[in-house]
C-alpha positions in Angstrom: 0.0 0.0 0.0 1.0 3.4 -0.6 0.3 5.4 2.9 0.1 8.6 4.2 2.3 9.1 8.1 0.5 11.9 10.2 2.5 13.1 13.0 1.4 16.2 15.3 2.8 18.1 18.2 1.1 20.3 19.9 3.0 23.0 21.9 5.4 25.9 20.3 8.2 24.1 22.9 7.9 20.5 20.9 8.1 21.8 17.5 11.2 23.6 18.5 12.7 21.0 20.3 11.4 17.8 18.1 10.3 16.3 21.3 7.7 14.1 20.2 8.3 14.4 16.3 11.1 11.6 16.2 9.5 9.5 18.1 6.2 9.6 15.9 7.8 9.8 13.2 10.4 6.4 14.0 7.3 4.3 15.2 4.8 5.3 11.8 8.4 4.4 9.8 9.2 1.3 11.5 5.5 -0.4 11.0 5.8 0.7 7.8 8.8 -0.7 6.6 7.1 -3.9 8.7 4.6 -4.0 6.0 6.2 -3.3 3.3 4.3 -0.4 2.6 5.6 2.8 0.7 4.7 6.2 2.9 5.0 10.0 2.8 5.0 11.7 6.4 2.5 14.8 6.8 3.1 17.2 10.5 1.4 19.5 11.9 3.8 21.3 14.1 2.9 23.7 16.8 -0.7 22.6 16.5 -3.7 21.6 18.8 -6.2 18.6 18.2 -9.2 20.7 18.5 -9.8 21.3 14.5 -8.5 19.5 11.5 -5.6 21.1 11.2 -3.9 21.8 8.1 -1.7 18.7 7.0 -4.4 16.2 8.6 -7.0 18.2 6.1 -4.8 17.7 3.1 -4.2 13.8 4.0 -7.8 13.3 4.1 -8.3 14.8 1.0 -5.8 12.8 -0.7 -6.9 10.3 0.7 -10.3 10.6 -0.8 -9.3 11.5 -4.3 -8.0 8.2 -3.8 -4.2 9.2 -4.1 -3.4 7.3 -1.3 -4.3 3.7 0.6 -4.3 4.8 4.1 -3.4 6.7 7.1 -1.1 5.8 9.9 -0.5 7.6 12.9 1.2 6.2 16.1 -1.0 6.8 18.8 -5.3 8.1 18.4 -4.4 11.3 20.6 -2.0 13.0 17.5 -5.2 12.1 15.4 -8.4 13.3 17.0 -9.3 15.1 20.1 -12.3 13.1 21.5 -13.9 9.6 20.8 -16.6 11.6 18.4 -13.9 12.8 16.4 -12.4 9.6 16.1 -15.4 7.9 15.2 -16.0 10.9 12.3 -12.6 10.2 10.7 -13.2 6.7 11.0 -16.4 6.8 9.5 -14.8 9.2 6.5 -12.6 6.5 6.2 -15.1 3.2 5.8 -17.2 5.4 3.9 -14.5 6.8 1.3 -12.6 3.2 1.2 -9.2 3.8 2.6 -7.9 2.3 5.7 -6.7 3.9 8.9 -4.2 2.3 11.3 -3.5 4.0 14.7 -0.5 1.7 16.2 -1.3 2.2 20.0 -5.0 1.5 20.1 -4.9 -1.5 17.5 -7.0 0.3 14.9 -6.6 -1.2 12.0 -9.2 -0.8 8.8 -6.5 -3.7 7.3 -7.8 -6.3 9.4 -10.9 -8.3 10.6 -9.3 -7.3 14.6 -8.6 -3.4 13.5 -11.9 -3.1 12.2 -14.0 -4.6 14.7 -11.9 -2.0 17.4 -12.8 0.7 15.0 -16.7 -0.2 15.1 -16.2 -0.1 19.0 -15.2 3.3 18.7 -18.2 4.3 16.1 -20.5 2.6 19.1 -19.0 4.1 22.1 -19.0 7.7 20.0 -23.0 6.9 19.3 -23.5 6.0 23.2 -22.2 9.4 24.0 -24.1 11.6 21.4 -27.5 9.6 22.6 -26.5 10.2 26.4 -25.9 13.9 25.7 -29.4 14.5 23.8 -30.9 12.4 26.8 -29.6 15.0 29.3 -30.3 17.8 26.9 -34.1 16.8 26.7 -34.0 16.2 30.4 -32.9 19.9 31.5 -35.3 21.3 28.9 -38.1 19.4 30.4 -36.8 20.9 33.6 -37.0 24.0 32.9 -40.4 23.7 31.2 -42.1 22.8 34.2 -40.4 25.7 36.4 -41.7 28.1 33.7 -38.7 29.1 32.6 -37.9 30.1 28.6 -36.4 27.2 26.7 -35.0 29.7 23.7 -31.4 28.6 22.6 -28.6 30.1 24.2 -26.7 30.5 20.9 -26.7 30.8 17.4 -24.4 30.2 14.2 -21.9 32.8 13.7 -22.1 35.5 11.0 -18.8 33.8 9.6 -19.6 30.7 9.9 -23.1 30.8 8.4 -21.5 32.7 5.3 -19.2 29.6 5.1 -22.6 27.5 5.1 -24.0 29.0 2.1 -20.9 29.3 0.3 -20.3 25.9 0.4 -23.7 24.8 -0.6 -23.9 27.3 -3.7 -20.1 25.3 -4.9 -22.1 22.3 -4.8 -21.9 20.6 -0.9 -24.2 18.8 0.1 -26.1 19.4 3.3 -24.6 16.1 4.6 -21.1 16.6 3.9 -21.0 20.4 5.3 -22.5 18.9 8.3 -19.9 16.0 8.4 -17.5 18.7 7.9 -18.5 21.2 10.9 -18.9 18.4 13.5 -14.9 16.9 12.7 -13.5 20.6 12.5 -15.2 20.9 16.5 -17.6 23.7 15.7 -20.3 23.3 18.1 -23.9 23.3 16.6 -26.6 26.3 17.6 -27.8 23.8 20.3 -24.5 24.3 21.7 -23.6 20.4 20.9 -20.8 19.0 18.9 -22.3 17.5 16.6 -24.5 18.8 13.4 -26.9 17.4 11.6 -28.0 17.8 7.8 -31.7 19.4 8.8 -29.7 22.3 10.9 -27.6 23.4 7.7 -30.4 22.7 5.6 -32.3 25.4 7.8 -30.0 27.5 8.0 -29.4 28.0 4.7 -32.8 28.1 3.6 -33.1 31.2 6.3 -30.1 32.7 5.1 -30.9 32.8 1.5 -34.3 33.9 2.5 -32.8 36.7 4.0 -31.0 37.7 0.7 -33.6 37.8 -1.1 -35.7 40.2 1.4 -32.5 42.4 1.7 
């Protein structure tokens, strides 16, 4: 296979020291060479896990232009910030047909084993997002019945929302910009981390109403 190393570091400190980097980089080489696979190595220096950062984005999209069999990263924590964010990435990858191998955690889209880990994850990642809607509906019912207003807290950002519509008039669709917002960590106007393909379709549809009035 022909594979795409991602290493990150995530303080100024690391990626002037290369504390971190060598080590990354020596394991992602080593199971390589293992498998006799062929790989180019992609870092994001400097960088947090909270969005996609840079190099990840461009792995994933050459990745899914098909350029490229598979991802390998040494250990889940350089990959993706929370078990959601795994489970998105994951899901990119079983969706778009290439295969993601994370040494520590014995991920591994390669393999009967890797992938039945990896479906773990998915569930675990679905557990969570159905325990956080239970509590949300809970609190709301709260509040309900102590007469207090149940009006959302927040809304989607001026900048954001222009993103929205600017990627739906190139062609996304609702599905994939929603995809896209929940594995960058933008939280949705419920205040939640994940988004769903009714909330963009809304909030386009309001936006471009709005055009058309102004």
């Amino acid at each position: 296979m022909n594979v795409i190393g991602y290493v990150r570091v995530s303080t100024e400190d690391q990626e002037r020291s290369g504390l971190g980097v060598e080590a990354q980089t020596a394991a992602i080489l080593s199971e390589c060479e293992r498998r006799g696979w062929s790989v180019e190595v992609l870092s994001d220096l400097g960088a947090s896990g909270k969005h996609v950062n840079p190099q990840l984005r461009r792995a994933v999209d050459l990745l899914g232009s098909g350029q490229f069999d598979g991802l390998v990263v040494s250990k889940l924590d350089r990959l993706a910030r929370s078990v959601r964010h795994a489970s998105a990435i994951i899901d990119d990858a079983q969706r778009q047909g290439w295969n993601l191998i994370v040494i520590d955690n014995a991920i591994d889209l390669t393999t009967a084993g890797g992938r039945a880990m990896a479906n773990m994850f998915i569930t675990f990642a679905e557990y969570e997002r159905e325990l956080i809607s239970s509590r949300t509906k809970d609190a709301l019912a709260a509040r309900k019945a102590r007469g207090l207003d149940n009006g959302r807290k927040t809304a989607i950002p001026a900048g954001l929302l222009r993103r929205i519509v600017l990627s739906r008039d190139a062609g996304a669709s609702f599905g994939r910009i929603a995809r896209e917002l929940t594995t960058e960590g933008f939280l949705s106007p419920t205040g939640l981390p994940d988004w769903h393909e009714s909330t963009i379709r809304r909030a386009y549809t309001t936006a471009k109403r709005k055009e058309q009035v102004a």
